[in-house]
C-alpha positions as CSV (number, residue, x, y, z in Angstrom):
1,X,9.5,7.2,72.9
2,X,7.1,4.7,72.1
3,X,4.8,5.0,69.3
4,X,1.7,3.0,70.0
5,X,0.0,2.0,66.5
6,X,-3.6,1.5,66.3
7,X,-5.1,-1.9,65.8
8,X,-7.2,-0.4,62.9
9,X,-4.1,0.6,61.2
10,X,-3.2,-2.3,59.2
11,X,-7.0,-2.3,57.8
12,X,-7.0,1.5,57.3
13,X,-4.0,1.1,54.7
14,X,-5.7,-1.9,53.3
15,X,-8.6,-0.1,52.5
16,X,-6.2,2.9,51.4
17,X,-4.8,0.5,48.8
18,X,-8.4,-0.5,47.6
19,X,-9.3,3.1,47.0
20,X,-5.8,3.9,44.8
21,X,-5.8,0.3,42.8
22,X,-8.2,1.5,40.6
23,X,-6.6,5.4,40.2
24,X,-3.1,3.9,39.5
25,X,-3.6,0.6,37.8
26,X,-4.6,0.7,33.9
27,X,-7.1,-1.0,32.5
28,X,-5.3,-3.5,30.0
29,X,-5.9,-3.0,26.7
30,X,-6.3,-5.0,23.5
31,X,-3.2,-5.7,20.8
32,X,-5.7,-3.9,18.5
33,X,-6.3,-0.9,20.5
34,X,-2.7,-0.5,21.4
35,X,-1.3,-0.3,18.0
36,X,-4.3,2.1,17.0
37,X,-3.1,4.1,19.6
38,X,0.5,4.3,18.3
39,X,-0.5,4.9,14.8
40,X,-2.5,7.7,15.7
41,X,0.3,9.5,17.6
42,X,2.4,9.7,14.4
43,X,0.7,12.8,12.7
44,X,2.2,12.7,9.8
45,X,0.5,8.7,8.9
46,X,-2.5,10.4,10.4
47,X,-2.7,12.8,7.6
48,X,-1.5,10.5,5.2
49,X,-4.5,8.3,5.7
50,X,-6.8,10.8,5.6
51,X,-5.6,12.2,2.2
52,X,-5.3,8.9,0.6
53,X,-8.8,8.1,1.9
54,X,-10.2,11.2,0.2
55,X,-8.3,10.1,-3.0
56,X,-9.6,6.7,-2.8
57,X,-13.0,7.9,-2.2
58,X,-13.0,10.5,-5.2
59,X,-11.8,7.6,-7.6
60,X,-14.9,5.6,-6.1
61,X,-17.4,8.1,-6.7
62,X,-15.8,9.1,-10.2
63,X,-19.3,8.6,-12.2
64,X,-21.5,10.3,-9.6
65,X,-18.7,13.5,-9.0
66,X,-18.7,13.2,-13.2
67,X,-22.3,12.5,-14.3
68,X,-22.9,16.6,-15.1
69,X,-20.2,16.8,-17.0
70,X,-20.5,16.4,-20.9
71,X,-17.6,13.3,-20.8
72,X,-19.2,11.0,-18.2
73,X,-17.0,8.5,-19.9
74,X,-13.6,9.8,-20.6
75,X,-11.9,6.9,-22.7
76,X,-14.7,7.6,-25.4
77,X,-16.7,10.4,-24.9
78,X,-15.7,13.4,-27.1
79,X,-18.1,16.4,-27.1
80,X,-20.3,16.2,-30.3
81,X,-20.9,18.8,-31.9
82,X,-17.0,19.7,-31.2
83,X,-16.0,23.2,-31.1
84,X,-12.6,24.1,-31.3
85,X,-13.1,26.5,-27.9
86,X,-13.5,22.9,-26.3
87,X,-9.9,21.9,-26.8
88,X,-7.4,22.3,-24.4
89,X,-9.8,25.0,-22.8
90,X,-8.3,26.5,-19.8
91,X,-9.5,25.4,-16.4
92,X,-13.6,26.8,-15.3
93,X,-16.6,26.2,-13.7
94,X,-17.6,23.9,-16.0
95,X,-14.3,22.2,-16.3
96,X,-12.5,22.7,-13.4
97,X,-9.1,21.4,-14.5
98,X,-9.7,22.1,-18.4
99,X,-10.3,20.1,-21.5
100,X,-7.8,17.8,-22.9
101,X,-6.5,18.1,-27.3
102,X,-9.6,16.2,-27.8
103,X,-12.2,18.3,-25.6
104,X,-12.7,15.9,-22.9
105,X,-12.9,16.6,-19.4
106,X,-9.6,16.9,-17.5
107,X,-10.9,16.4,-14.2
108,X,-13.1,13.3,-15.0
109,X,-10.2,11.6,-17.1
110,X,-8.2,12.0,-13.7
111,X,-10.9,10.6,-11.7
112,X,-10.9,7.9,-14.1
113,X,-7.3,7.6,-14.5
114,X,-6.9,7.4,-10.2
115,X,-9.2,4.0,-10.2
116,X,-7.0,2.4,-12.8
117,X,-3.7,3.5,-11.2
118,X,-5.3,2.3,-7.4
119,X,-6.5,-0.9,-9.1
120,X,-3.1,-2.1,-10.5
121,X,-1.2,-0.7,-7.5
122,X,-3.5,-2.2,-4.6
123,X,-3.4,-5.7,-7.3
124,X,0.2,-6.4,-8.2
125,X,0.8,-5.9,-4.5
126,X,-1.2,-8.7,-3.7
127,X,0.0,-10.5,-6.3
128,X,3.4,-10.1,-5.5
129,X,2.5,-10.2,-1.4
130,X,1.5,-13.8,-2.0
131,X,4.3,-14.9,-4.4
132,X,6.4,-13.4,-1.9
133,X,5.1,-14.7,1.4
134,X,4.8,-18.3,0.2
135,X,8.2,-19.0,-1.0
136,X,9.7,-16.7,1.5
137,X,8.2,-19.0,4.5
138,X,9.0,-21.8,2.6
139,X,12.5,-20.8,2.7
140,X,12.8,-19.8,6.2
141,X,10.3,-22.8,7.6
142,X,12.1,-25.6,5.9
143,X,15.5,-24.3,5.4
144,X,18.0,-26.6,4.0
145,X,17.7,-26.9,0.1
146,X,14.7,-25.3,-0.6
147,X,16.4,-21.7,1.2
148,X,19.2,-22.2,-0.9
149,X,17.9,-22.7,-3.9
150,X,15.0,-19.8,-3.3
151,X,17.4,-17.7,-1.6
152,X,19.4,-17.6,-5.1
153,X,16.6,-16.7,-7.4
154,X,15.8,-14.0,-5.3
155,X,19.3,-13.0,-5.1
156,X,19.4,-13.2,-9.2
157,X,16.0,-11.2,-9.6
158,X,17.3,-8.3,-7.3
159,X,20.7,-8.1,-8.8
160,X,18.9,-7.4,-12.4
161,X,17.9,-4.1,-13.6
162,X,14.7,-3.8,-12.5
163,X,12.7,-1.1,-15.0
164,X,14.7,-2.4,-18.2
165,X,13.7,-6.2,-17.6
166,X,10.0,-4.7,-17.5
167,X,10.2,-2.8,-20.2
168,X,11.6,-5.9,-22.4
169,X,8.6,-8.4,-20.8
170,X,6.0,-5.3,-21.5
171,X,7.1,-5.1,-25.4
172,X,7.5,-9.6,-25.5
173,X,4.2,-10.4,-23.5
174,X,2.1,-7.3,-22.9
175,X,-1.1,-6.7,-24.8
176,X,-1.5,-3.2,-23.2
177,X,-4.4,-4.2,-20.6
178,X,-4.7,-3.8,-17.5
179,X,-4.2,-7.8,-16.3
180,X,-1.4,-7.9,-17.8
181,X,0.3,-5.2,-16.7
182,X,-0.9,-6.1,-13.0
183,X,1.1,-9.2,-13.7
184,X,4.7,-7.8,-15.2
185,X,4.7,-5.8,-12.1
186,X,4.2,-8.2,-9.6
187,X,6.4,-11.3,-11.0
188,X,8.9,-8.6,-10.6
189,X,8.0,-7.5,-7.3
190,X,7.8,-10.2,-4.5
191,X,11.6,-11.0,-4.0
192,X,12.5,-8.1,-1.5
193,X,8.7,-9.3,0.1
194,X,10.4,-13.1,0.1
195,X,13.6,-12.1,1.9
196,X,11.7,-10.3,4.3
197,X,8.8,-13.4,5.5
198,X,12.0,-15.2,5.6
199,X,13.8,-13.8,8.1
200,X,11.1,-13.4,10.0
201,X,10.5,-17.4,10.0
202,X,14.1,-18.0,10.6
203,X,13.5,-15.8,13.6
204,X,10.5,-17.4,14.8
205,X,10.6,-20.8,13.8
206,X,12.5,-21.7,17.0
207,X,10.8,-20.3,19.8
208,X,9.2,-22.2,22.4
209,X,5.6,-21.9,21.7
210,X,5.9,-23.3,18.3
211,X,8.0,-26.4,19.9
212,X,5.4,-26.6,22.9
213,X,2.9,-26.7,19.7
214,X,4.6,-29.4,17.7
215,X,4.8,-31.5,20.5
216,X,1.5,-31.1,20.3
217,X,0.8,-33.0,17.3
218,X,0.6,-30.1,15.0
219,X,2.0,-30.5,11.8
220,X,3.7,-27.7,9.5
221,X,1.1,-26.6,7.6
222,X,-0.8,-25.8,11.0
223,X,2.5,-23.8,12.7
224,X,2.9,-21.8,9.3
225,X,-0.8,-19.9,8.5
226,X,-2.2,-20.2,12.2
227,X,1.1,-19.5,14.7
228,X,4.4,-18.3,12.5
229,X,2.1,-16.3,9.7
230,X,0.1,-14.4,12.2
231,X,3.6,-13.3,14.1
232,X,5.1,-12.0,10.9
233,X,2.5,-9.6,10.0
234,X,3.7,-6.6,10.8
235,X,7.0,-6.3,8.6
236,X,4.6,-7.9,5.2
237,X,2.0,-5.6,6.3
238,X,4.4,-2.3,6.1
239,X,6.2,-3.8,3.1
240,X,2.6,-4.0,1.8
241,X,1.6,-0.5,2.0
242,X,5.4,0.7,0.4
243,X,4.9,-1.6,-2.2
244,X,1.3,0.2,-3.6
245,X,3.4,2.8,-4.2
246,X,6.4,1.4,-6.0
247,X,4.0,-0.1,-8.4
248,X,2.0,3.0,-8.5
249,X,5.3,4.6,-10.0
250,X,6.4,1.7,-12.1
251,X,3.0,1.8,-14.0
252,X,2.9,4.8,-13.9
253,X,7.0,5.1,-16.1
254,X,5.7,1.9,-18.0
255,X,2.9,3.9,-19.6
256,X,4.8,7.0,-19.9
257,X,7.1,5.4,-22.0
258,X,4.5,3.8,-24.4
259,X,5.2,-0.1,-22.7
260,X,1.8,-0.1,-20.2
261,X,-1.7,0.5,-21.0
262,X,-3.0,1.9,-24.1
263,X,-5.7,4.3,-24.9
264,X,-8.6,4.5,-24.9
265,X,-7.3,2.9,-21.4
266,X,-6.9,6.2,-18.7
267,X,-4.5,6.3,-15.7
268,X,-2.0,8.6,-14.4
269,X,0.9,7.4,-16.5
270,X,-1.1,7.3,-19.6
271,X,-2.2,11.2,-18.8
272,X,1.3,11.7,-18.7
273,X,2.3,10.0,-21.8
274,X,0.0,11.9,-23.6
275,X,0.4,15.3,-22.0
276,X,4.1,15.3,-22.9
277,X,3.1,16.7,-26.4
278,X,0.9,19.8,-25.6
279,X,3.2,21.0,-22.2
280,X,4.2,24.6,-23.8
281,X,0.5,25.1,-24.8
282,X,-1.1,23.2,-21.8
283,X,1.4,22.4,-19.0
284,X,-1.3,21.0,-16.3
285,X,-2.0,18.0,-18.0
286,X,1.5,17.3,-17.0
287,X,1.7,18.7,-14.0
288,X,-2.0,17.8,-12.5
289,X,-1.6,13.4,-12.6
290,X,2.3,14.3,-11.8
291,X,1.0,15.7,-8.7
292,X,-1.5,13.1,-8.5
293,X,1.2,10.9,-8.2
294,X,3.8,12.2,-5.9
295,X,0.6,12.9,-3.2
296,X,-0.8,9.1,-3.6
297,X,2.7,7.5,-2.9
298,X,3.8,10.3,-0.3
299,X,0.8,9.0,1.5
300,X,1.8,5.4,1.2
301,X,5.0,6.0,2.4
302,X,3.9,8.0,5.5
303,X,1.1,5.1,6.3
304,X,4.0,2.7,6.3
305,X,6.5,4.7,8.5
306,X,3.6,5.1,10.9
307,X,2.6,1.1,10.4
308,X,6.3,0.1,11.4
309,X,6.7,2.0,14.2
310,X,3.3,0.8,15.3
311,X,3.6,-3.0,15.0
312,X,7.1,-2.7,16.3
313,X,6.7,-5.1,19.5
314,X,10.0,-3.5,20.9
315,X,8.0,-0.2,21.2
316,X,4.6,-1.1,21.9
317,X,3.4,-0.8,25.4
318,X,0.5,-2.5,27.7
């Protein structure tokens, strides 16, 4: 049996097709947009984020959240006329997470205390981010003598004990401030971030765009911070995020142990230095910036986790 087709038909499906393109073909989105997308997925970075931005944003607004209180500046302002109700008062309205041995305000010290421990964490890591990155694409670019002979420092600096070298450079060179502690960390810091920019330019230094681009005319300087750089971010922008909260911690033991900042100076590790003594009478001052702590770098960790899997090109999808 014959089937006779219609001379329509071959327009009729094309105009079928016309009508689905736009139902089954999605609209291309950005690099941007697509790694947004992935990050928000994971729900653990997403409430990581939003916790650390809420810490952030408390340490920020530390003299407005602390202007009512009667130690506006906690480094130096004791309550005059003191009464000896004021020290180590439990926690109240009025001081919701209690007083400290010398009356001051427990909850405005920590406020305090969270900018200083942000500040050093968010600078040694880009301190040691740029040590890091330079000689570790230096390595990998050039290869040859420069790798070996970078490749071995960093190989010395990981294979040395990491938190007694600092505490020997803190007691030689640090004068308990806050630079200088930014700077013990991060001289210490940037080797795993070397080996890491340095596989990746081993990795990327021979693919065909950048040997379409030499032939170009441009030189190394050009391939490194506008073609190679840009292609690496992803694994230095993870290790970035880890790394505020390894040097979080390793302020945070420096100080506990006397070798960081010094009072009047406030951060988490120096709460904790000096809570040690009053923990049978007044065990939140230990426990409080102890918590303060493990919350901060939890979050880090869970921002990276969600970063990798995000900027993974194996796993992201158009």
């Amino acid at each position: 049996m014959d089937i006779q087709q219609s001379p329509n038909a071959p327009q009729n499906a094309q105009l079928s097709v016309l009508e689905l393109t736009p139902e089954l073909v999605r609209k291309r989105r950005s690099q941007s947009r697509i790694i947004f997308d992935r990050f928000v997925r994971n729900r653990a970075a997403v409430v990581g984020a939003i916790v650390l931005s809420i810490i952030i944003l408390m340490a920020i607004l530390a003299p407005i959240l602390t202007h009512q209180t009667a130690t506006y500046d906690p480094p130096n302002a004791i309550p005059n006329p003191l009464k000896p109700s004021d020290l180590l008062a439990n926690p109240s309205w009025t001081h919701p997470m209690g007083t400290d041995e010398l009356g001051r305000d427990f909850f405005a010290r920590m406020l305090f205390g969270a900018q200083v421990s942000l500040l050093i964490g968010f600078s040694s890591m880009l301190v040691a981010i740029g040590i890091g990155a330079t000689l570790g694409a230096i390595a990998g670019y050039y290869g040859g003598w420069a790798d070996n002979v970078l490749m071995r420092v960093v190989d010395a600096m990981l294979a040395l004990p990491y938190l007694l070298v600092l505490f020997v450079l803190s007691i030689i060179f640090s004068n308990g401030s806050v630079g200088t502690v930014v700077f013990l960390i991060a001289i210490l810091a940037w080797p795993a971030t070397a080996r890491i920019v340095r596989g990746e330019f081993l990795a990327l230094k021979h693919q065909e765009f950048l040997m379409a681009t030499r032939t170009l005319g441009a030189g190394d300087l050009r391939l490194i911070l506008r073609h190679i750089l840009p292609n690496a971010a992803g694994p230095i922008i993870v290790n970035a995020t880890l790394l505020v909260g390894i040097n979080i911690i390793n302020e945070s033991v420096l100080s506990f142990f006397g070798f960081g900042l010094t009072p009047p100076q406030s951060s988490w590790g120096v709460l904790l230095g000096q809570s040690q003594t009053f923990f049978s009478v007044a065990p939140r001052m230990l426990y409080l910036p102890g918590f303060a702590i493990l919350i901060t770098v939890l979050c880090f960790n869970l921002i990276g986790d969600g970063l990798r899997d995000a900027l993974d090109p194996h796993l992201t999808q158009r």
